[in-house]
N, C-alpha and C positions, 0 to 999 in steps of 0.2 A: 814170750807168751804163746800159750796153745792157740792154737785158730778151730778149736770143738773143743768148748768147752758146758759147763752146766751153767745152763740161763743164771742161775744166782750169779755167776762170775763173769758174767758179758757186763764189759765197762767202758769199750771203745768204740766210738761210732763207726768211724772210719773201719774200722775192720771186721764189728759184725751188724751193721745198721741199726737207725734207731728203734724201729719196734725191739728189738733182740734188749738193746740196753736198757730201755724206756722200762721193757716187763722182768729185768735184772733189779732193776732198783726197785722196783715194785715188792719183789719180794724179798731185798735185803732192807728191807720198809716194814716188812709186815704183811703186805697187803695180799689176799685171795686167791695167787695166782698159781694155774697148774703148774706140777714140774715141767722142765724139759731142758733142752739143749739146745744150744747158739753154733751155729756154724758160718765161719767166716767166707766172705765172698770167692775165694780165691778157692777155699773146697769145694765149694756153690758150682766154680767155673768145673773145677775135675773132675766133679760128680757128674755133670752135665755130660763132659765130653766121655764119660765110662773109664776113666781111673781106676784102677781095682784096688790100687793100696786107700785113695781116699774113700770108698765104697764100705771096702771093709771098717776102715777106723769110724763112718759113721755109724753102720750096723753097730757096731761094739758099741759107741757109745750113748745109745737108747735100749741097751738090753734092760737098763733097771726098770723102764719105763710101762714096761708090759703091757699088754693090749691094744688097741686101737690107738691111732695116733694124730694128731693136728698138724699140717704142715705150712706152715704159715709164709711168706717175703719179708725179708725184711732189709731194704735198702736204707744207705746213709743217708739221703734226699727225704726219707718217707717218712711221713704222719707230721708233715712239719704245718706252722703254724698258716704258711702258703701256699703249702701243698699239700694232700695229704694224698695221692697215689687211689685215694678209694676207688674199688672197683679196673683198677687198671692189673694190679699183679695180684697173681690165683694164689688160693688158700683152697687146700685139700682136705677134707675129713675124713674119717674113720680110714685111715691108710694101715695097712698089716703086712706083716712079712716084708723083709729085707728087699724084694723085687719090687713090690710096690712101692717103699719107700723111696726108692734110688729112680724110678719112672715119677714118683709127684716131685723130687726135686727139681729134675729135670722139665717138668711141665712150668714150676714157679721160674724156673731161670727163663725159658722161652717166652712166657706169658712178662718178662722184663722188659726183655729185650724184641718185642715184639710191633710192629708195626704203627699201633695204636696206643702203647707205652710209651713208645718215641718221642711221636707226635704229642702227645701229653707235654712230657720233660719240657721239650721245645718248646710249647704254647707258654707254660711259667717260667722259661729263661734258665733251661737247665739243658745243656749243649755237649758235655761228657760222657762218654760211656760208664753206666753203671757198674757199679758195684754191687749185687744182690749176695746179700748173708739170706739164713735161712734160719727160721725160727721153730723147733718140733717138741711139742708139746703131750701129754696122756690129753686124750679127748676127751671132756666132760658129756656126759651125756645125760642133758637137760631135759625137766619136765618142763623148764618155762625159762623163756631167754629173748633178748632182744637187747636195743641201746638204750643210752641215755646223756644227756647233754645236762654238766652241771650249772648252766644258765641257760636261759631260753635263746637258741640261735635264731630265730623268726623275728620279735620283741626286744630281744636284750634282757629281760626281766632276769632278774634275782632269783631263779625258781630253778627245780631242777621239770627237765622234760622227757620222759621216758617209753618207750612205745614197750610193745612185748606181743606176744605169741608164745604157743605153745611148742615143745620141739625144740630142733635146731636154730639157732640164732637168724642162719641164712634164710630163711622164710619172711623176715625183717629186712633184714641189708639188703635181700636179692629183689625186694619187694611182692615176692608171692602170695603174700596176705596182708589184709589191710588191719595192722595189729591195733591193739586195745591201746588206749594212749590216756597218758595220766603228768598233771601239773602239782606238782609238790613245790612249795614252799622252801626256806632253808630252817626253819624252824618246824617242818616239819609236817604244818598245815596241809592237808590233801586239797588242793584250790579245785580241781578237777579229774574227774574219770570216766572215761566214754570207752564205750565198748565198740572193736572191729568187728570183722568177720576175718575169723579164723577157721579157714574151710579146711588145709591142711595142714601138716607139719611133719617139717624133715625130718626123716628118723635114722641110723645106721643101718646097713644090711648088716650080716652076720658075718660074712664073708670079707667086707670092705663096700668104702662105697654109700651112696645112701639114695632115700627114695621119699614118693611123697604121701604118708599116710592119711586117707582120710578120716576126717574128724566126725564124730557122732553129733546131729542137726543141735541137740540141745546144749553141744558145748559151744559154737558158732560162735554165739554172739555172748554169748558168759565170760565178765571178764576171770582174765588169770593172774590178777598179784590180789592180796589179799593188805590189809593195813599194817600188819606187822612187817610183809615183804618190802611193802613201801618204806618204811620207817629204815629197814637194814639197807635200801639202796640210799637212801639218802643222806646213812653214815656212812656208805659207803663213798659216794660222793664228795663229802666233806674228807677224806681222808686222801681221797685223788689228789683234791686241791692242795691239801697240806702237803704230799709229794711230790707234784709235779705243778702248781701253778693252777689258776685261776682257768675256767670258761673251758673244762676238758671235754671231749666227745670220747665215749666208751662204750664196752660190751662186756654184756655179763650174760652168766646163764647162773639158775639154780636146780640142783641136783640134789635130790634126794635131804633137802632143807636144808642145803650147804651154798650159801652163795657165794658165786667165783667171779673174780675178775679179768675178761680173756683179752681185752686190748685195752689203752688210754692213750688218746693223742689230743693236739691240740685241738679246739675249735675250728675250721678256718676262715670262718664266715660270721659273725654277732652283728647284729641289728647295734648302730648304736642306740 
């Protein structure tokens, strides 16, 4: 078996972690997900250390992928239902050119194996030296993005819960806006939608890289999904669950009225 191969064909944990596989079967499912490529830990390590023959064969094999890119971690330990790594191993956006690319992988293996990773691992009973595959993805580039939890992890409720903002997803995750949030039902019902403040939103630079545009006052506090966009997250939702299992925690963005689905792991926390 190749060790870079196209995310459709990532099927081993062990050799390209579970985000890599988790968004492999995602899309031999059907499901929204951009293209991209799965690279096994052990390229991960020679990339890291400046391999030129691994260097080269991942350049080659994101040529179809054109344009800006997502470069995502993706360890065997990670997105599990005890652990999910959030926030411990870095995720790159709009990355370009083969120098860039071969410097964000090398940031994702660092930021693994990284002081504060460690100590993670260790706190949940995880004593091994990782394993970091790497997940690189075309970047979406959303007019409206954020998560969404297909039950309530606060309550337990039966409902989906979903925050958003405008922009890059990361303005959500990283907490830099306090996004619009909304309580949908599984049947569909809109129980709730209260509007944030969305001052900014991440955008791409041209070049690589991204920044924080500010937002014009009267879109602030306006929310950004509409009832039809609600309605497509919550079959979108429903389709999670039928792939991967009940109580998922995800991220989507919508682009140009396409919704995508850019990660799904477990919950790791429900209210019972």
């Amino acid at each position: 078996m190749s060790d870079v191969v196209p995310l459709r064909a990532a099927e081993d944990i062990a050799l390209f972690g579970s985000k890599a596989v988790g968004l492999g079967q995602a899309l031999r499912d059907g499901l929204p997900v951009p293209p991209g490529v799965a690279l096994s830990g052990a390229v991960v390590d020679a990339v890291a250390g400046r391999d030129e023959d691994a260097i080269r064969r991942v350049s080659e094999s994101v040529a179809d992928l054109h344009g800006a890119l997502a470069v995502r971690s993706s360890a065997a330990d990670e997105d599990g239902a005890d652990a999910s790594f959030a926030g411990q191993h870095m995720t790159l956006l709009n990355v370009r050119g083969a120098d860039e690319l071969t410097a964000a992988i090398g940031e994702v293996w660092w930021s693994a194996n990284s002081d504060s990773a460690i100590t993670y691992r260790q706190r949940v009973g995880l004593f091994t030296r990782p394993s970091i595959g790497v997940v690189i993805q075309a970047l979406v580039e959303p007019d409206t993005a954020g998560v969404m939890f297909t039950v309530n992890p606060v309550t337990g409720a039966d409902e989906r819960l979903i925050e958003a903002s405008l922009g890059l997803g990361e303005a959500v995750v990283d907490g830099r806006v306090i996004p619009d949030h909304y309580r949908v039902g599984r049947d569909g019902e809109i129980i709730e939608r209260r509007a944030g403040r969305k001052d900014i939103a991440v955008r791409s630079l041209p070049d690589g890289g991204t920044y924080e545009e500010q937002i014009a006052p009267e879109l602030v506090e306006k929310l950004c999904l509409d009832d039809g966009q609600l309605a497509e997250l919550n079959q979108l939702a429903e389709r999670c669950e039928q792939v991967y299992g009940p109580a998922r925690d995800t991220e989507w963005a919508i682009s140009a009225g396409e919704l995508y689905l850019l990660q799904c792991r477990a919950v790791t926390t429900v209210a019972a």
